[in-house]
N, C-alpha and C positions, 0 to 999 in steps of 0.2 A: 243519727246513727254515727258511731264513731268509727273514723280512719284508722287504720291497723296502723299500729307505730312500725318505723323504716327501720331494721337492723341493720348495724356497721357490717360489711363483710366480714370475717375473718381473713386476716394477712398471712397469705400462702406458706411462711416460710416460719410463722408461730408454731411452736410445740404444742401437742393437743395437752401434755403433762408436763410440770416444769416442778423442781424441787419446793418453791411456792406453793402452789397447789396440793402437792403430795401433802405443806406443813399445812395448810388451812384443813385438808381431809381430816388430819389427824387433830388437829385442834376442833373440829367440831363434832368426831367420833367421842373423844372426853368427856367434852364440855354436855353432851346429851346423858351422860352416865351423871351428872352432880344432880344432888339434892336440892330444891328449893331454897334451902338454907345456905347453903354450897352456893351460888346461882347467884344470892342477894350477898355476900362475903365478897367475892369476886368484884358483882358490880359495881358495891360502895369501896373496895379497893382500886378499882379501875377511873369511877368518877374522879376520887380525891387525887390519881396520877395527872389526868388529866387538867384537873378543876383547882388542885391544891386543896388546902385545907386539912384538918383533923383528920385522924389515921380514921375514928369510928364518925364521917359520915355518913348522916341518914338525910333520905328524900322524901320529899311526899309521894306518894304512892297513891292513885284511885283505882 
């Protein structure tokens, strides 16, 4: 049987809301509106930020 995992407390004096949060709400209220195509655009723009390489990388996909 498995151990419940320990959660850190929260630090008394942390924001329940911080301008952060507000930008990820908003960036994932968007990001749920794109189309599959939209979705895979994004990705292979975001890999090659990170990864370098060609503006049109593609991955394999399963």
């Amino acid at each position: 049987m498995r151990q419940p995992q320990r959660v850190a407390p929260k630090k008394p004096d942390y924001p329940a809301e911080t301008s952060g949060s507000r930008l990820a709400a908003k960036a994932r209220k968007l990001a749920n509106k794109l189309t599959p195509e939209q979705r895979r655009e994004h990705f292979n723009g975001a890999m090659a930020m990170i990864y370098g390489g060609a503006k049109e990388a593609t991955l394999a996909r399963h």
